[in-house]
C-alpha positions in Angstrom: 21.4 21.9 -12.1 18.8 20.1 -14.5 21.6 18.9 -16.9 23.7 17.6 -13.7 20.8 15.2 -12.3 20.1 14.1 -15.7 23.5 13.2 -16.2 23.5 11.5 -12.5 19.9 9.7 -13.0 21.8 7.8 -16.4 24.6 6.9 -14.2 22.5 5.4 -11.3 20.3 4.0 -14.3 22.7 2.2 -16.2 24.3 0.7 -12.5 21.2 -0.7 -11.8 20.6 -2.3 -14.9 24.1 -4.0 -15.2 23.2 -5.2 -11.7 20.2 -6.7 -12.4 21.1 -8.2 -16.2 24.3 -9.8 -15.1 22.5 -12.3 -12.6 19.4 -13.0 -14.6 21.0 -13.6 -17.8 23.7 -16.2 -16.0 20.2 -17.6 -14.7 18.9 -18.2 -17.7 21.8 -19.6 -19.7 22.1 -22.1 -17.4 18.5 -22.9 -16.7 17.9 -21.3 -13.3 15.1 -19.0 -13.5 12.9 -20.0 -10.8 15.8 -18.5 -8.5 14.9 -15.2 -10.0 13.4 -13.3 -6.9 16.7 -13.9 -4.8 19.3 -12.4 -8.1 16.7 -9.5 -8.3 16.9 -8.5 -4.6 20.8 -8.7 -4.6 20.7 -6.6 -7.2 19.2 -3.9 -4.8 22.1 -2.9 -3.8 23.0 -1.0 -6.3 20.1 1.2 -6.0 21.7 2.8 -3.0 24.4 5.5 -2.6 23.2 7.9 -5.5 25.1 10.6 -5.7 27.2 9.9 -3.0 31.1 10.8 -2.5 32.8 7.2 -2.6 34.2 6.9 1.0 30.2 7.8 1.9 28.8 5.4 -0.8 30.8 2.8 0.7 29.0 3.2 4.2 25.9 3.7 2.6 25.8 0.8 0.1 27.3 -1.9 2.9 24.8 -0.9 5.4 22.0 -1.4 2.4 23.8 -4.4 1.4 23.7 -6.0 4.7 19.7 -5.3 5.7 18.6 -6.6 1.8 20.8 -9.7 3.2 19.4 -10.0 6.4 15.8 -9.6 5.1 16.3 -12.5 2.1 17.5 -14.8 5.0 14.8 -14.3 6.9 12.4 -14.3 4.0 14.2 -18.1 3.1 13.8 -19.3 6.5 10.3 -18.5 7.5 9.6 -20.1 3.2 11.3 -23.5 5.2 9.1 -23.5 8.3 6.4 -23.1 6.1 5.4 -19.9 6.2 3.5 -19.4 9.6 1.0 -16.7 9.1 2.5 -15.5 12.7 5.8 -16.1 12.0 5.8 -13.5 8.9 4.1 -11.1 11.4 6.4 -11.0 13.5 9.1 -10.2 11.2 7.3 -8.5 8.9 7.0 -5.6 12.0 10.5 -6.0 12.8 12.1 -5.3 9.7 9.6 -2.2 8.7 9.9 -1.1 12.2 14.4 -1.8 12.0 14.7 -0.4 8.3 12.6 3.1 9.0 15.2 3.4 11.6 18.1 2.5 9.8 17.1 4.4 6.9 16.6 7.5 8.7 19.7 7.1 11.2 22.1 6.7 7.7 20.3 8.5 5.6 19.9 6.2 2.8 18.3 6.4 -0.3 15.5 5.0 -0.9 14.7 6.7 2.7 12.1 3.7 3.0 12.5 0.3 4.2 10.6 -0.8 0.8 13.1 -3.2 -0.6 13.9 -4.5 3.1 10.1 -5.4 2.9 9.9 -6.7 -0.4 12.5 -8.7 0.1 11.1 -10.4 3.1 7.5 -11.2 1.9 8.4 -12.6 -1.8 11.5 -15.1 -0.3 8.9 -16.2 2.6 6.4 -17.3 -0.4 8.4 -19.3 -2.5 8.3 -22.9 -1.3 11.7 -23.7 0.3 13.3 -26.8 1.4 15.6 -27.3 4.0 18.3 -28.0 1.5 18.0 -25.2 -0.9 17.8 -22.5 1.8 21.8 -21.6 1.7 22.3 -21.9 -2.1 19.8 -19.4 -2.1 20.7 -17.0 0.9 24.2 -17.7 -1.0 23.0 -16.2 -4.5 21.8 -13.9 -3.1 25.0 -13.2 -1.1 26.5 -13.0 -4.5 25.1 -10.8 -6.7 24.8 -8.2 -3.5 28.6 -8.5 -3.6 28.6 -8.0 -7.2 26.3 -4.8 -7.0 28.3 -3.7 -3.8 31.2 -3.7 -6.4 29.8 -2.3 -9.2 28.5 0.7 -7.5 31.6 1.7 -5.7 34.1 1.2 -9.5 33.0 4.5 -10.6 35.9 5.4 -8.0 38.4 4.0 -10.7 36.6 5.6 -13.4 36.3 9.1 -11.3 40.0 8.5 -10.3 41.0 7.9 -14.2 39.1 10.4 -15.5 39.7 13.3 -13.2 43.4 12.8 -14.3 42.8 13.2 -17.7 40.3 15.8 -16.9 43.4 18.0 -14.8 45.6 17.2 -18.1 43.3 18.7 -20.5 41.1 21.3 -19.0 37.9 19.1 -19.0 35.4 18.2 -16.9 34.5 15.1 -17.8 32.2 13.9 -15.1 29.8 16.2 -12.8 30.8 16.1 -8.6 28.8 13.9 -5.9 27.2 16.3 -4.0 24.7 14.0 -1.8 26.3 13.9 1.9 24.8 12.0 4.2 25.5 11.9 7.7 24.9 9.4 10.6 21.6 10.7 12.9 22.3 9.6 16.5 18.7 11.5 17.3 16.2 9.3 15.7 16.0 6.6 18.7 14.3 10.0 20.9 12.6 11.7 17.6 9.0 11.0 17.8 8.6 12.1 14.4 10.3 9.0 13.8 9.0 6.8 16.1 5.3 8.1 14.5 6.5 7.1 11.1 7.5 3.6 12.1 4.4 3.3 13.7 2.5 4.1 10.6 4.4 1.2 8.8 3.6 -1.5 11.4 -0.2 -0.6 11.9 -1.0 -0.4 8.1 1.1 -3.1 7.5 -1.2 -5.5 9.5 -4.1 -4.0 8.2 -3.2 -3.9 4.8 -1.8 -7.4 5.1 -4.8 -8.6 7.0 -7.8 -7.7 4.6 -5.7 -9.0 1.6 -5.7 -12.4 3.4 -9.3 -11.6 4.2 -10.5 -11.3 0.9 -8.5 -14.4 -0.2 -6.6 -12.2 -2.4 -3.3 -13.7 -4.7 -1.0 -12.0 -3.8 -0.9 -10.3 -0.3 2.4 -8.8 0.0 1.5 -6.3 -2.7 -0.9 -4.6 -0.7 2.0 -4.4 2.0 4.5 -3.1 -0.6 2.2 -0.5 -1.3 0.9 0.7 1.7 4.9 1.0 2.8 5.7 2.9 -0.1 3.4 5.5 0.5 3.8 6.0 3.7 6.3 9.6 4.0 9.4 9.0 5.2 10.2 9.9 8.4 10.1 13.9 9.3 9.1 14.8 5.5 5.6 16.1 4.6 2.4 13.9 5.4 1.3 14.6 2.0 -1.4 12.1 -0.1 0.6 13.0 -3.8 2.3 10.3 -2.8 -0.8 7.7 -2.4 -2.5 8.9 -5.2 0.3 8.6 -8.0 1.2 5.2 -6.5 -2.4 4.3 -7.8 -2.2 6.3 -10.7 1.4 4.5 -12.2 0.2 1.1 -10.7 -2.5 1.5 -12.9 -0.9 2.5 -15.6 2.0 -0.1 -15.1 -0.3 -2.6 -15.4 -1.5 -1.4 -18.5 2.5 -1.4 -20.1 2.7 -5.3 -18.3 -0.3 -6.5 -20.0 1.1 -5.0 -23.6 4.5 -6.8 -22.7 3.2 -10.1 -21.2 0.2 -10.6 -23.0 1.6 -13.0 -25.6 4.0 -15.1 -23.8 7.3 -13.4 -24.6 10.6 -15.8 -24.4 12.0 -15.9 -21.0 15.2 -13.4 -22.3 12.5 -11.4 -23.8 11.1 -11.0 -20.0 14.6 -10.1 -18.8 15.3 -7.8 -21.0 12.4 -5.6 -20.1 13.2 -5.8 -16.3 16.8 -4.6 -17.4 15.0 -1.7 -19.5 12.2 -0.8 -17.2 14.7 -1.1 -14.0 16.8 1.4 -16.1 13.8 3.7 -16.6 12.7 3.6 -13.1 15.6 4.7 -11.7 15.6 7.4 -14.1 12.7 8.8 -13.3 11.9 8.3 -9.4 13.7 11.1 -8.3 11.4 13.1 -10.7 8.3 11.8 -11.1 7.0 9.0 -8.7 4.2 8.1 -10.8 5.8 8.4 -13.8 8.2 5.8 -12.1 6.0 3.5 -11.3 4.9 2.6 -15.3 8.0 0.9 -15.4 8.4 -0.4 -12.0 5.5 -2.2 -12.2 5.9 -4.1 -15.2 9.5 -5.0 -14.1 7.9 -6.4 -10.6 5.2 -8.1 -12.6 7.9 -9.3 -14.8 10.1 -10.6 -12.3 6.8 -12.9 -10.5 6.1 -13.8 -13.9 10.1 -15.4 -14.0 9.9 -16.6 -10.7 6.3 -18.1 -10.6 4.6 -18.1 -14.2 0.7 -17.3 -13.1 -2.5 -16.3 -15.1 -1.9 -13.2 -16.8 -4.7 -11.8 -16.3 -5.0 -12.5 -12.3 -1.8 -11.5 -11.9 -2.6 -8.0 -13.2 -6.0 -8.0 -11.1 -4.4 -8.8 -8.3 -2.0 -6.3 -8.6 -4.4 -3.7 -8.9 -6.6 -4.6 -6.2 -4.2 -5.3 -4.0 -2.4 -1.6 -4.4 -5.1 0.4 -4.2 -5.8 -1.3 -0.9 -2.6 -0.7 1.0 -2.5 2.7 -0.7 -5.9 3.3 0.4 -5.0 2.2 4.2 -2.0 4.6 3.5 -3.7 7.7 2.6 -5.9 7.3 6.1 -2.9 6.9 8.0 -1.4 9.9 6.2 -4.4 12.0 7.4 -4.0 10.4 10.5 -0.7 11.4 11.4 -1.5 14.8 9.7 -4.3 15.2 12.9 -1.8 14.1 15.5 0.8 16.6 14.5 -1.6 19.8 13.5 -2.2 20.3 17.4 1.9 20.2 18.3 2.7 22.4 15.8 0.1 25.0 16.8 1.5 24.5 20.4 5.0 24.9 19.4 
């Protein structure tokens, strides 16, 4: 079983790399950098449908395809009207509140809406134009298509190989055992309904005393605080809390190493392609562990986007994580009081 999700994590690894280098290297060669963000969140796509039969992954990886989409445009638009602090409120609830739900009515992995939210905050902070607002929905558009395709080809390669495989005797690549199903229960699951809430009360809080303290970067402390929040009907556990700190930290640490001296922009890229490799390698293991390399390739990928002081993009990053994981871990304890009593009554 070991050997067959290590074989599986290189697969999924080495997807989401190629999905992520194609984009940013074509950015680069042709001068492009600043559009960064909106290749990287395409690129998302691929991150769904892990071990997934292929008539599944399709339905998984559209469904993921079409919410990253959906949350870039929306992300673009509010970036053109300015960025209303109410404005991002708004749809800042809306899309943690839709994505819990769609995540847990497809189950999709990621089971969080983390990359819907992501998605949203860092397109609504880059200054936008009128003008530039389709090119960019339309890159994006692009390489989520390219991803889309690139993680449903292994059916060729599956297809191919399985031949030879029946010719020779051999097994040449390990079976898709991940079936999810479509959970028409979650609109009348308060389980559900309680994790959702979770997301759209620490997201305002989290969000809110980052722009309080006049922090950088305030979307960080929302990432955070969403991806420690369980997903919905798993374990209200505070693991999860404390390794996000714990990598964060530690992340930071490998960014400052790999930033520190003003690497070439390829230089850059070629770490997020590594560290996205790595990431995706080890998250279904180890979420700390996972998070030294996804935070260098998210600090890497601001750095593309938005060059900044080194070193206040690193505090900030800190800071700011440890604040929405912080809110996190007292809604975890929160929700842990409100269920005790129902399951000692049931």
């Amino acid at each position: 079983m070991r050997q067959r999700l290590a074989t599986m994590s290189v697969e999924v690894g080495f997807r989401a790399a190629a999905a992520v280098a194609v984009p940013l290297l074509i950015l680069w060669a042709v001068g492009r950098l600043d559009l960064a963000a909106y290749a990287t969140f395409g690129a998302f796509t691929a991150l769904y449908g892990r071990n997934e039969p292929y008539r599944l992954r399709l339905r998984s990886v559209s469904i993921a395809a079409v919410a990253m989409l959906v949350s870039i445009s929306l992300g673009v638009l509010v970036a053109v009207a300015g960025e209303p602090l109410w404005l991002v409120t708004v749809l800042l609830v809306f899309v943690v509140v839709a994505g819990t739900l769609l995540a847990t009515a497809f189950q999709l992995l990621p089971t969080q809406p983390l990359f819907f939210v992501f998605a949203l905050l860092v397109c609504a902070a880059v200054p936008t134009t009128a003008q530039d607002a389709l090119p960019r929905i339309g890159l994006a558009a692009a390489v989520a298509a390219f991803s889309w395709v690139l993680t449903l080809s292994g059916w060729v390669v599956r297809r191919w190989a399985g031949d030879r495989a029946a010719r020779t005797g051999a097994v040449l690549l390990k079976k898709l055992h991940r079936r999810p199903g479509i959970d028409t229960t979650v609109f009348r699951d308060g389980r559900v309904w309680l994790t959702a809430a979770q997301n759209a009360v620490g997201v305002l809080i989290a969000g809110g005393v980052a722009l309080t303290l006049g922090l950088g970067h305030a979307y960080w402390a929302v990432v955070s605080l969403v991806a420690v929040i369980p997903p919905a009907r798993a374990a209200h556990s505070i693991s999860r809390s404390l390794h996000r700190i714990l990598g964060t930290i530690g992340g930071v640490g490998v960014a400052a190493v790999v930033l520190f001296w003003s690497p070439p922009a390829v230089v850059v890229i070629l770490v997020i392609i590594i560290c996205q490799f790595f990431a995706e390698m080890l998250v279904g293991r180890h979420y700390g562990y996972a998070l030294l390399f996804v935070t260098p390739m998210a600090l890497a990928v601001s750095h593309l986007a938005a060059p900044a002081p080194l070193g206040t993009l690193l505090v900030d990053r800190v800071i700011e994580t440890a604040l929405g994981a912080g809110v996190g871990i007292a809604l975890v304890l929160l929700a842990r009081g409100i269920e005790h009593p129902r399951r000692l009554s049931a």
